[in-house]
Each structure stands twice: as structure tokens, then as C-alpha cells.
KOLTI-387372 format. One line per 5 residues: number of its first residue (from 1); for each residue x, y, z of C-alpha. Coordinates in steps of 0.25 Angstrom, whole numbers. Layout:
! residues N
NUM) X Y Z; ...
! end
This chain:
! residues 468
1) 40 -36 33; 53 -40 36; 55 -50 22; 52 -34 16; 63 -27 22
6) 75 -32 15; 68 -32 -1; 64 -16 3; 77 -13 8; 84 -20 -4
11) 74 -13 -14; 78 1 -7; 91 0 -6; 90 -4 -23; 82 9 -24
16) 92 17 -17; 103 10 -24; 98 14 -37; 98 29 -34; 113 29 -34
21) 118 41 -41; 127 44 -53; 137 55 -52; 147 59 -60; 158 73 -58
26) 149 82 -63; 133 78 -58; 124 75 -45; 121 62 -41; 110 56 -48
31) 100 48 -40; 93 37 -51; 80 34 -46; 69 23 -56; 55 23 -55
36) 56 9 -48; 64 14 -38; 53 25 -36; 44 13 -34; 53 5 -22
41) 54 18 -15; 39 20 -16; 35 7 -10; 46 6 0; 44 21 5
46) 30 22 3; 21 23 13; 8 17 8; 16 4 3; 25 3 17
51) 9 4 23; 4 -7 13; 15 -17 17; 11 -14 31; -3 -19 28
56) 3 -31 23; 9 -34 35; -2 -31 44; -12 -39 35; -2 -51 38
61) 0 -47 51; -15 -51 51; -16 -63 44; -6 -68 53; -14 -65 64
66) -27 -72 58; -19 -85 56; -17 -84 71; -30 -86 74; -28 -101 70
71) -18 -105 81; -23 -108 94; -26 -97 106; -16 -97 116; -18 -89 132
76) -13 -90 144; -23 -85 155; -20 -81 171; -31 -78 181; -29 -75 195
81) -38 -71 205; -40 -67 219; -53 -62 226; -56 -57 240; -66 -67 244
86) -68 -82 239; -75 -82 225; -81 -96 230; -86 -100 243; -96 -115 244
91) -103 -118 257; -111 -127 261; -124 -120 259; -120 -119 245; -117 -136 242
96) -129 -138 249; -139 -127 248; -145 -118 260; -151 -129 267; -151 -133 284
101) -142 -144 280; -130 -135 274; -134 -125 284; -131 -136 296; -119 -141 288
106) -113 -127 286; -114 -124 300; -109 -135 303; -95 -135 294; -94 -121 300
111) -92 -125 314; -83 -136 309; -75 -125 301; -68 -119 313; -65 -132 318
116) -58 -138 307; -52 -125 300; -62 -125 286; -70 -117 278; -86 -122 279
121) -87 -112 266; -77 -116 253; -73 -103 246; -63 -102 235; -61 -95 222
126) -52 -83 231; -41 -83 222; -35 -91 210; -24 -92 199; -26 -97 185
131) -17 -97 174; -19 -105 160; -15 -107 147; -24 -107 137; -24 -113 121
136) -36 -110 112; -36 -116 97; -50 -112 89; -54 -122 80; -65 -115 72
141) -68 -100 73; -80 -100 61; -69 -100 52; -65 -85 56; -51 -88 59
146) -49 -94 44; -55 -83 39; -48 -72 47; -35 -78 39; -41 -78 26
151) -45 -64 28; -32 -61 33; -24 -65 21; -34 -57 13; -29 -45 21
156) -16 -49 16; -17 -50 3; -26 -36 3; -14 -29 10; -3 -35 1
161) -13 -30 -11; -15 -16 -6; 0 -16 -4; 2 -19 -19; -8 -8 -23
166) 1 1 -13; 12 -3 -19; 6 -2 -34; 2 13 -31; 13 19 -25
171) 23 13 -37; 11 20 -46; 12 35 -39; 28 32 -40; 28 30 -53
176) 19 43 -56; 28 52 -49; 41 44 -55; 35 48 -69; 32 61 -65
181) 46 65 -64; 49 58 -75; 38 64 -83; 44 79 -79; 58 74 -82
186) 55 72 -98; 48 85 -97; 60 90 -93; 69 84 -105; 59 89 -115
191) 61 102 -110; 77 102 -108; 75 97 -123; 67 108 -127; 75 119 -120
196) 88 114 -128; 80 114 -140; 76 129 -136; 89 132 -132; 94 129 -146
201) 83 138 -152; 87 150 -143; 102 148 -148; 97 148 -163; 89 161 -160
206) 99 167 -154; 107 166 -165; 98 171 -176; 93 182 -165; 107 185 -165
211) 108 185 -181; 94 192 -181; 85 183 -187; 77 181 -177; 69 191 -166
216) 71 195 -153; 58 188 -152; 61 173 -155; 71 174 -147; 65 178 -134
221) 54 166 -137; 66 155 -136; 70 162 -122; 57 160 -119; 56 146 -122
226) 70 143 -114; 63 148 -102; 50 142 -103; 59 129 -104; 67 133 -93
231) 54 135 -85; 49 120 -89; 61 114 -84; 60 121 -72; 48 118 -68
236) 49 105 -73; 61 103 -65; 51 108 -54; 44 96 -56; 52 85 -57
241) 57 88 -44; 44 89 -38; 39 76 -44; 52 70 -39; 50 74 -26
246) 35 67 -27; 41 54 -31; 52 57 -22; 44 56 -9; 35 45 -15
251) 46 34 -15; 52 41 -2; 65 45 -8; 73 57 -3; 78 69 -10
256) 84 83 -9; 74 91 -16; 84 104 -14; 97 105 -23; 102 116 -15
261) 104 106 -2; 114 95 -3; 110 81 2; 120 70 -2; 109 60 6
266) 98 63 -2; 99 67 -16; 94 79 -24; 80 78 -31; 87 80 -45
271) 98 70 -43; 86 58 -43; 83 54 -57; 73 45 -62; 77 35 -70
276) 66 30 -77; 62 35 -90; 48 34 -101; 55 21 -110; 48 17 -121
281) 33 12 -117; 25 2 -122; 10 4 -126; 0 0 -117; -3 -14 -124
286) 9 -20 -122; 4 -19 -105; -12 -22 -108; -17 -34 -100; -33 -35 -97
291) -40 -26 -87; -44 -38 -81; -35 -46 -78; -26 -33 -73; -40 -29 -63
296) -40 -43 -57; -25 -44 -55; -26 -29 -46; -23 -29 -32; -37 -21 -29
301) -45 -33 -37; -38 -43 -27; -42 -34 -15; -56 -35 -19; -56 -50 -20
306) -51 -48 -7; -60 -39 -1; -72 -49 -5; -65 -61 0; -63 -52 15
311) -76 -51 17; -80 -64 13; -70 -69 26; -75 -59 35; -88 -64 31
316) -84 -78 34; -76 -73 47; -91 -67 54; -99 -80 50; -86 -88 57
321) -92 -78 70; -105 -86 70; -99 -101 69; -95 -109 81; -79 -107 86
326) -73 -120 92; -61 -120 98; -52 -129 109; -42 -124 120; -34 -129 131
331) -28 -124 145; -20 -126 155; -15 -121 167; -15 -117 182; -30 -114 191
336) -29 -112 206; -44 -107 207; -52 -116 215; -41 -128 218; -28 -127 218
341) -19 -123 209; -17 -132 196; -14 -136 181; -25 -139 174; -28 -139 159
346) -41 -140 149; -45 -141 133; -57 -137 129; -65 -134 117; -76 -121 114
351) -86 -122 104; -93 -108 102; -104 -108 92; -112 -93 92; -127 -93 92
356) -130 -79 94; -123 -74 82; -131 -81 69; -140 -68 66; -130 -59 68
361) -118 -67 60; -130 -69 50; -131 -54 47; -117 -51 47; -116 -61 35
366) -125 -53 29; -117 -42 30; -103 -47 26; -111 -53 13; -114 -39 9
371) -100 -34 11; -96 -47 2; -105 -43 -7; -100 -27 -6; -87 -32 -9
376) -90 -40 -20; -96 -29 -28; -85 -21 -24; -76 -33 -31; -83 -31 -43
381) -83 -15 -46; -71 -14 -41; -64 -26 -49; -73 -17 -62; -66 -5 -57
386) -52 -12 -56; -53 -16 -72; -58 -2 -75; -46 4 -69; -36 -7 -77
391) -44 -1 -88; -44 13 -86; -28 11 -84; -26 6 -97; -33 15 -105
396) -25 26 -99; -13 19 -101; -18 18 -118; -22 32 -115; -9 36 -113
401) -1 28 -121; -9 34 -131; -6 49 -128; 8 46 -125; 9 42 -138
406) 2 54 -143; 11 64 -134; 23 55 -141; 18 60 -156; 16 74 -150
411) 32 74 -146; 36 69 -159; 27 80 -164; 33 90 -158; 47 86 -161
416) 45 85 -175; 37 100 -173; 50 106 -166; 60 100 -176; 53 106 -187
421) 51 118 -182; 65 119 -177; 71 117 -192; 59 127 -197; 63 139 -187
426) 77 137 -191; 76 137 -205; 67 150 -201; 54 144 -207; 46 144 -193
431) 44 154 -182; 52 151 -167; 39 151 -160; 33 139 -167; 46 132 -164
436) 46 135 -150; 30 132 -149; 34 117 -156; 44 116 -144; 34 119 -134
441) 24 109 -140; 37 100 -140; 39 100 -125; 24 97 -123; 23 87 -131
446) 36 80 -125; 29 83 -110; 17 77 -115; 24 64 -120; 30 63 -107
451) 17 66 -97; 9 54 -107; 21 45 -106; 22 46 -90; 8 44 -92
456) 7 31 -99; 19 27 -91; 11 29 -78; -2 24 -84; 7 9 -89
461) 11 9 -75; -1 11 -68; -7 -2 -79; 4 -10 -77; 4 -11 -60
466) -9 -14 -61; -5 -27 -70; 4 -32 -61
! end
């Protein structure tokens, strides 16, 4: 974790270098922003990814802890004790039985007793100390400890692949609210081009209103067509800030929504530009590689191999219950029990072989083979649904290659439409109203190129992650 702190700060403060702002006498600061610095955001800021990487680290936290398993077992150990009467106490009648000889023998030490100053009966055990050390190395565990590692790396490698689909995910939704501001953006340039084109119009039927050629009529009908456009832009506008402020609070990025309340910390929503623009796109064959080979190289196929492979080990890990466990130890240190206090030290070994447990071990096999077996299947429709997916995904993105295409000719269509009818209405051969329809079915087509080349854009990205 710590090895991560320097590349992240080092790759946010790059972020926040690159939204320095230009400035000049007469304009705001403007804040550049790309859609790969979108992306270091997300996964810095993101909750999801910062939840992943912490699965990571507890998944090695783990295996670290397994490993242990194979070092020896060290305790240290105290007991003391003290109890109101003697927990030991020997006669003679219990060395040699109830009988008229230890029955004479005991009388007789008891009167001897008060004499000479001892005890006819021997008690102990009233009170004792003991402190040891202890060390415990097993030696075979039925192979559980071996495969309690292996299955630990395997929880390593799911978590770092579950990270990556995280990670894969969130640059996915990024890149979808990214060119959904971008997307509104063009629609907003075709209509700043269509109200100049408008604007133009209204002048040259001003003029021949003026001259009266035309109606009153005619006239009103280009004022209403500057206003619709004036709407459009407004509620486009609209948009793109509310789709700002989506991606916005997706990469974690603060701004001041509110032109009317001055924050030089924290810059106005319409001072962040996007900086990335649709180039020029290449068809879908230049990026075409085998379903297969794309399906096998997914994180989600790698967690089905690992998800069989998991219950194989804990398959393995409840037969190692039923085998003998052998193990040695040694310990020293001090007694004062029964004798007086002293060192004393011992090695020993344990064998411990269960006998009890064969029938229920033998069902429990049972039981993880159809798991095995569960998972296997699993494996197999799911791998089948994995190629599906790489193939559904390339379909749509020949789907909308092919529409963006379409929805390119439909542009041209309409330029070519608007041109011609532009030099018909000025030479007086066409009506105003199918000039201004032309440039109505102009600004759809142009918002419909745009919506089917987001979408192709989108569709080669979501192919092309799952390539890598």
C-alpha cells in the first residue's frame, strides 16, 4: 500500500497540472480537462476501485497468514495454584491396604509422630508454581496447510482480477458520461451554425420586406425559426451542464455550478472544457481479433478457472481432516509442584490419526465432488456466454459503424438540400418554408451523426477493453 502512495499522488497532481488555465485581457480562465484525465480521477476518487484495492490487500493479508502456518508454534505458559487443604495425602493403609498390619504400623508411627515432630500421613499438592515455554513445529497436517497457501494465492489473484473488472468498469461509465457532453457540445455547434445561417436569412428578408417583395408572412416564419433555435441552445446548454455535473461527481472533481457566486478555489462549471474531440475513426476491421481468443484472455473466464480450482483445494483441505497430523515440540522451564522448585526441560513428538471420522469425511467428499462438478458446468456455460457476449459487442460495433455511416450521407444530404435551396429561394424559384424545413432536417441529421458516432466511439471502446 505504501509502494501505491507516491505513483497516485504523482498521477494526481499530473491531472491537476493539466487543468491549468489559459487567460487572456478579455476572458475567464479556462480549465482543460481530457477524457484520460477523466479516467485518473475516477479510479483515484472512486469508491468502488479504492474498495477493490482494499481486497487486494486483505486477500494478501491472508495469504500471509497461511504461509504462517508453516513456522513453528511458539507459547509460553504459567500456572499457579493454591488450594485450602492438601490435593495429596498417602498413608500407610494406602501403601499397604486395609489390613491388621498397616493398621498396627499406622498406630504405631502415630505415637512416634509426637515424639520425633513428623507427619504419619504425607500430604502435598497445596500449592504450586509452574512456568514454561513451549515450541510446537507440525510436520504433516494431511496436507491442509499446503493447501490453505494455494488457496490463498488463488484469493489473490481473484481479488487482483476483480480489481481490474472494477477498474475496467468505472473507465467504461467515465467514458459514457465524457461523450455525453461531448456529444451535446456538437449539437450545440450545429445549432450556433444553423442560427448564423438563419440570421443571415432574416437580414435578406428584411430587406426584400423592406422593398416589398415579400409578406409579412415569411417574415414572421424566420422570427420563429431564431427562436426555436434560441430555445435549442438553451435547453442544450441545460444539458451539458447537467451532464457535466454527472461526470463531474463521477471522477470527484469540484466545481461551482452557480455563475452568480464567485469562488476563485473552485472553478465555474462553464470554465471546464473538454478537450477531446470525435477524430477520424477507423472501421471496425482494422480492431477485429477472434472471439475466442478475446473470451479466454477475460478476467471473468480466469475467475472461473479459479473458482474450480477453489473447490478442488477445499476439497483436498477436508480429506487432509481425516489423515494422521504429526508433529514434535520441546519445553522448558521452571515446576515447583510436588518437589522443589527446578529447571527441567522435554522433546516430544504426537502422532494423531482420526478413526472416528472415515464415514463422515467419506460423505463430505461426496459433497464437495458435486460442487466440483456444479462448478464445472458453470465453467462451461458461462465461458459459452462469455464468447457470446465478445460477439454480441462486435456486431453492434458493425452496427453502428454502419449507421454512423448512414447518418454521415444523410449530412451531406442535407447540406447539399440547404445549399440548393438557399440559391433557388434567392433567385426567387423556391418557396421560404421548404428552405427553412431543408434546415430543420439539416440539424437532425447533423444531431444524428453525432449520437451514431458517440455510439460507435463507445461501442470500439467497450470492444477494445475487453482486448486487452
Amino acid at each position: 500500500m505504501k509502494n501505491s502512495v507516491i505513483p497516485a499522488f504523482v498521477a494526481v497532481f499530473t491531472i491537476f497540472s493539466s487543468l491549468s488555465f489559459r487567460t487572456a485581457a478579455s476572458e475567464k480562465p479556462r480549465y482543460m480537462l481530457s477524457l484520460e484525465d477523466c479516467k485518473a480521477l475516477a479510479l483515484e476518487n472512486s469508491a468502488a476501485v479504492r474498495n477493490a484495492g482494499l481486497d487486494v490487500y486483505a486477500a494478501r493479508a491472508q495469504k500471509q497468514e497461511a504461509f504462517a502456518e508453516y513456522f513453528p508454534k511458539v507459547s509460553v505458559n504459567a500456572f499457579a495454584f493454591y488450594a485450602f487443604d492438601p490435593m495429596l495425602e498417602i498413608g500407610v493403609t494406602d501403601i499397604f491396604g486395609k489390613s491388621d498390619f498397616s493398621q498396627n504400623l499406622q498406630n504405631v508411627l502415630s505415637s512416634l509422630a509426637a515424639s520425633y515432630g513428623f507427619d504419619p500421613v504425607y500430604s502435598t499438592l497445596r500449592h504450586g508454581v509452574s512456568a514454561t515455554v513451549s515450541v510446537m513445529q507440525p510436520v504433516f497436517a494431511g496436507g491442509r496447510i499446503v493447501n490453505g497457501n494455494r488457496l490463498a494465492s488463488l484469493g489473490v489473484e481473484a481479488a487482483g482480477l476483480q480489481q481490474n473488472m472494477t477498474r475496467r468498469r468505472t473507465e467504461e461509465e467515465i467514458e459514457k458520461s465524457y461523450w455525453q457532453v461531448i456529444s451535446l457540445e456538437e449539437k450545440r455547434k450545429t445549432l450556433d451554425q444553423l442560427q448564423s445561417l438563419v440570421d443571415t436569412l432574416y437580414k435578406d428578408v428584411s430587406s426584400a420586406y423592406a422593398a416589398g417583395l415579400v409578406t409579412r408572412n415569411e417574415l414572421l416564419q424566420v422570427s420563429l425559426r431564431q427562436n426555436e433555435l434560441k430555445s435549442g441552445k438553451i435547453q442544450v446548454r441545460n444539458g451539458i451542464r447537467l451532464a457535466k455535473m454527472n461526470l463531474f461527481n463521477s471522477v470527484g472533481l469540484q466545481y461551482n455550478p452557480y455563475s452568480t457566486v464567485r469562488n476563485d478555489s473552485i472553478p465555474y462549471i462553464d470554465d471546464i472544457v473538454l478537450t477531446d474531440r470525435l477524430d477520424s475513426l477507423s472501421p471496425p476491421q482494422a480492431y477485429y481479433r477472434p472471439e475466442e481468443e478475446i473470451a479466454a484472455g477475460m478476467e471473468e473466464s480466469r475467475l472461473l478457472d479459479i473458482s474450480v480450482r477453489a473447490k478442488e483445494l477445499e476439497k483436498e483441505m477436508a480429506m487432509g481432516e481425516a489423515l494422521p497430523q504429526i508433529g514434535v515440540g520441546v519445553s522448558y522451564g521452571y515446576n515447583r509442584m510436588i518437589t522443589d522448585g527446578r529447571m527441567n526441560g522435554a522433546v516430544y513428538a504426537m502422532v494423531q490419526i482420526p478413526l472416528s471420522d472415515w464415514g463422515k469425511t467419506s460423505r463430505k467428499m461426496q459433497r464437495y465432488d458435486t460442487q466440483i462438478e456444479k462448478a464445472r458446468n458453470d465453467q462451461e456455460y458461462l465461458n459459452a456466454r462469455l464468447v457470446l457476449q465478445v460477439r454480441k459487442l462486435w456486431l453492434d460495433l458493425e452496427s453502428s459503424w454502419e449507421q454512423m455511416l448512414v447518418a454521415r450521407e444523410s449530412v451531406s444530404a442535407a447540406e447539399a438540400s440547404v445549399s440548393e435551396l438557399t440559391a433557388y429561394h434567392e433567385a426567387g424559384m423556391s418557396p421560404l418554408s421548404e428552405l427553412l424545413q431543408a434546415q430543420s432536417r439539416l440539424r437532425q441529421a447533423s444531431d444524428e451523426y453525432v449520437d451514431r458516432s458517440i455510439d460507435y466511439r463507445v461501442a470500439l471502446r467497450a470492444y477494445l477493453d475487453l482486448c486487452r
